[in-house]
C-alpha positions as CSV (number, residue, x, y, z in Angstrom):
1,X,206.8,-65.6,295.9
2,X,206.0,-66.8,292.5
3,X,203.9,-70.0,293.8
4,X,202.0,-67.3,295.9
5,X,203.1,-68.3,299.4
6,X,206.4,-68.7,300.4
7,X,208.0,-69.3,304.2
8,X,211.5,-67.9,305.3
9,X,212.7,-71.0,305.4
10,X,212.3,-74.5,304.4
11,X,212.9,-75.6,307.7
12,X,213.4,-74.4,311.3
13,X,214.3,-75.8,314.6
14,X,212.7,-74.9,317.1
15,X,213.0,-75.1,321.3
16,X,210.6,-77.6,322.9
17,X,208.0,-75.6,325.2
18,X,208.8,-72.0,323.6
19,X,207.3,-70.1,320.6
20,X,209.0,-69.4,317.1
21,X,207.2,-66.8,315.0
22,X,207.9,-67.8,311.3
23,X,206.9,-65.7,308.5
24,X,204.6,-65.9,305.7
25,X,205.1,-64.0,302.2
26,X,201.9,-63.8,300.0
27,X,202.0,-62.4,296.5
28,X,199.0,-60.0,296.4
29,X,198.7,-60.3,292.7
30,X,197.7,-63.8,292.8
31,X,196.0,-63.5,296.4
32,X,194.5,-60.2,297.4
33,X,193.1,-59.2,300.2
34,X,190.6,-60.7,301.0
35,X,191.6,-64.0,300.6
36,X,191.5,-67.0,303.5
37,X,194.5,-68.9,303.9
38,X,194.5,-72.0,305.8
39,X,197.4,-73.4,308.2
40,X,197.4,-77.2,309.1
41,X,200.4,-79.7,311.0
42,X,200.9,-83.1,310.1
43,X,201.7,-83.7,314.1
44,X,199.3,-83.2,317.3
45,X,202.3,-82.2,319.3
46,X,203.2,-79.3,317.1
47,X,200.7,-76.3,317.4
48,X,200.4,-73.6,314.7
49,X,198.2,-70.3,315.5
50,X,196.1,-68.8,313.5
51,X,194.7,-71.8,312.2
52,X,193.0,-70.0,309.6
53,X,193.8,-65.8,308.7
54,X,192.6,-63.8,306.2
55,X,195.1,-61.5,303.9
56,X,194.0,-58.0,305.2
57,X,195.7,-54.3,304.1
58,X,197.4,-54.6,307.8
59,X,199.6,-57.1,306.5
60,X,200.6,-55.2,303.4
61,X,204.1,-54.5,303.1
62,X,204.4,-53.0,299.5
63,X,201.9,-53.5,297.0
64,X,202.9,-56.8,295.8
65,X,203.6,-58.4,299.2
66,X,202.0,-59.2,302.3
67,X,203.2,-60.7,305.5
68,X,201.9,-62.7,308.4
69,X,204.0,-64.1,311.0
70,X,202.8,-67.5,312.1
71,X,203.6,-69.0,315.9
72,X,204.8,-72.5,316.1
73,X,204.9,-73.9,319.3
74,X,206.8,-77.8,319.9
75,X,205.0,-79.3,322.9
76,X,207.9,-82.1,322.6
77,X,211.0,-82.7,321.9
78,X,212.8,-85.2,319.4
79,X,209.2,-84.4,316.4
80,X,209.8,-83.6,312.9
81,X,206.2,-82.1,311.6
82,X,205.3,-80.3,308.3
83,X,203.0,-77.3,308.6
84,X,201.6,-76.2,305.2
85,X,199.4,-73.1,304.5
86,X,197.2,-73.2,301.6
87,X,194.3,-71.7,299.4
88,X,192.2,-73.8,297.0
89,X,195.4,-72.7,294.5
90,X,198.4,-72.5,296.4
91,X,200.5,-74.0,298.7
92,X,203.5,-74.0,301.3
93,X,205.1,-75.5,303.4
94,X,208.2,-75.8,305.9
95,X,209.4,-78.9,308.5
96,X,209.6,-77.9,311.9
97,X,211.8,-79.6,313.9
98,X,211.6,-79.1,318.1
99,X,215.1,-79.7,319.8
100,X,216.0,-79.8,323.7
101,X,217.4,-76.4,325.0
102,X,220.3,-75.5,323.0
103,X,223.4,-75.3,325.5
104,X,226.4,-73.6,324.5
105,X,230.1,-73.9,325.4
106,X,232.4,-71.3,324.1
107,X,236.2,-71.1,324.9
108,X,235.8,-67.2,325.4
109,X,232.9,-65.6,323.6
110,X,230.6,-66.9,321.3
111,X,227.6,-65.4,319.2
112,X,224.4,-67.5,319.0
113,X,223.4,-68.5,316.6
114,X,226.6,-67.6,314.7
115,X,224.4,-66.2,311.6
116,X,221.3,-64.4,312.0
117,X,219.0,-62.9,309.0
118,X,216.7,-59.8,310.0
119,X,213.4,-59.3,307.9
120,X,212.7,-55.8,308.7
121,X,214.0,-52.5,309.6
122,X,214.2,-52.1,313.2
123,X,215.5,-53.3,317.0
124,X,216.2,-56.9,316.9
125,X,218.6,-59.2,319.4
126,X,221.1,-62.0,319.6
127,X,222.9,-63.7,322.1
128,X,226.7,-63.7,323.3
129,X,228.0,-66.8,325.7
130,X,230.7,-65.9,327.9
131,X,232.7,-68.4,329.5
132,X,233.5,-67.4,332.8
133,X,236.1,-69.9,334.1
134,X,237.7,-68.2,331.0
135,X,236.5,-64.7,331.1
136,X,236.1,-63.7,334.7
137,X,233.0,-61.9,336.1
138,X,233.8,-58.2,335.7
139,X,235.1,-58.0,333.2
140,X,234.1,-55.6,330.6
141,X,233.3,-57.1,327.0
142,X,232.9,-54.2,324.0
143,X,230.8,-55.0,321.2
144,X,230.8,-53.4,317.8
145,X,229.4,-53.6,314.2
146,X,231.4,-53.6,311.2
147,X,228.6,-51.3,309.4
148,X,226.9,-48.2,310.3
149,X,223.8,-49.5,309.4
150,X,223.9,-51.6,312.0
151,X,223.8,-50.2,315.2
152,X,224.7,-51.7,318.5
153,X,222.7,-50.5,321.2
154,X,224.6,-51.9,324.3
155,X,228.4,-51.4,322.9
156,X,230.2,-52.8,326.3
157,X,228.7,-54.4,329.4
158,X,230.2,-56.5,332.5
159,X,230.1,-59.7,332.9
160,X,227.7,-61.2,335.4
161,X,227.6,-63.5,338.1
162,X,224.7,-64.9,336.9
163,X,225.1,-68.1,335.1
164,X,222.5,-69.4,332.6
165,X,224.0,-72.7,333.4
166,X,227.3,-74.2,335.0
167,X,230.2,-71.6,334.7
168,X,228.1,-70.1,331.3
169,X,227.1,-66.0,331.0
170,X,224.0,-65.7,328.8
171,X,223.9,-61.9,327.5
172,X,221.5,-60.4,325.3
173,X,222.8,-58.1,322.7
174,X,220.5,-55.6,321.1
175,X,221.1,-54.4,317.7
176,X,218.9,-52.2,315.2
177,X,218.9,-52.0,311.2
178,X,218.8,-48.8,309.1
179,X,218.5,-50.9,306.2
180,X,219.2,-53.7,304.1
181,X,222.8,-54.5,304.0
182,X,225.3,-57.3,305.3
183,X,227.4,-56.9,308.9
184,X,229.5,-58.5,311.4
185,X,229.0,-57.8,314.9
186,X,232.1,-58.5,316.9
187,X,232.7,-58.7,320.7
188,X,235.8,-58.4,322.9
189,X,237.2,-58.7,326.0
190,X,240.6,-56.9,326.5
191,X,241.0,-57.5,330.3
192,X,239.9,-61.1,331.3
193,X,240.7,-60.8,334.5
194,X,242.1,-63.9,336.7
C-alpha cells in the first residue's frame, strides 16, 4: 500500500454475534518492524482485537509487506461503524457493517457468497445451499473446478437430511490454491431424485 496501510476492503458486512477476520497490509518501507499501530471503532457495539499490535518479522510476507489479520466482532445488528488503524503518519480505514444471519433460498444449488477472493495459498471453504424440496435428500451433487490450480477437496457428497433451516441443505465445500489465478467452481446434481 502506498499510503502505508491498506485493508482488503473498503467495507465488509459482517454477521451479528460472529467473528470476521479482516486483513491488514503494511508497507515495510515506510513502517518497519518495529513500529506500533493502533486500531480504534467509532461504535461501542463493534469490537476490534488487537487494540494495539506491533509490526513484527512474524507478520512478514515478502520484504516489502506485512500482514496482520484483525477480528471484528458486531455485537448488534442493523450498525454501520468505521474502524481505522493508524500511526502518528498513516492511516486506514474500512466501514463495517453487521447484518442479521444471511438466509438463502436457491431454486436448486447455489454458491455463497457467489464470489469469493482468497489471500493466500492454501485450504480455504465456501458454502453450497441445496434446496431440498427441489433436490431430494440423497442425492449425490459433484463439484468441480474449472482450473487445476484450484483443487476441490470434497468433489461429490449426498445430500443431507439436515436442514440449516426450513427445507434448506447448508454444505461446506472445501477447496485449496496452488497459486494465484482466477476459477469457477461449479456443482451438479444429475439425479434429483423425486
Amino acid at each position: 500500500p502506498e499510503g502505508g496501510l491498506q485493508f482488503d476492503r473498503s467495507s465488509i458486512n459482517t454477521t451479528v454475534n460472529k467473528s470476521y477476520g479482516l486483513g491488514l497490509n503494511i508497507n515495510l518501507a515506510l513502517l518497519p518492524v518495529g513500529s506500533v499501530i493502533n486500531m480504534d471503532c467509532d461504535k461501542d457495539d463493534v469490537i476490534v482485537e488487537p487494540k494495539i499490535f506491533e509490526v513484527t518479522e512474524s507478520l512478514k510476507k515478502t520484504s516489502k509487506l506485512a500482514r496482520k489479520i484483525i477480528t471484528v466482532h458486531g455485537k448488534s445488528s442493523g450498525i454501520s461503524a468505521k474502524i481505522e488503524a493508524s500511526t502518528d503518519t498513516y492511516k486506514a480505514s474500512v466501514i463495517a457493517t453487521v447484518v442479521d444471519e444471511d438466509r438463502v433460498y436457491p431454486e436448486y444449488l447455489q454458491f455463497y457468497p457467489a464470489e469469493l477472493s482468497v489471500t493466500q495459498e492454501g485450504s480455504h471453504r465456501t458454502y453450497l445451499y441445496v434446496n431440498a424440496s427441489a433436490i431430494a435428500p440423497g442425492s449425490t451433487i459433484y463439484v468441480s473446478s474449472g482450473n487445476e490450480n484450484v483443487q476441490v477437496l470434497n468433489e461429490s457428497f449426498v445430500v443431507s437430511t439436515e436442514f440449516e433451516y426450513d427445507d434448506i441443505v447448508k454444505q461446506e465445500i472445501e477447496f485449496s490454491t496452488l497459486e494465484k489465478c482466477t476459477a469457477s467452481i461449479t456443482a451438479l446434481a444429475i439425479d434429483f431424485g423425486e
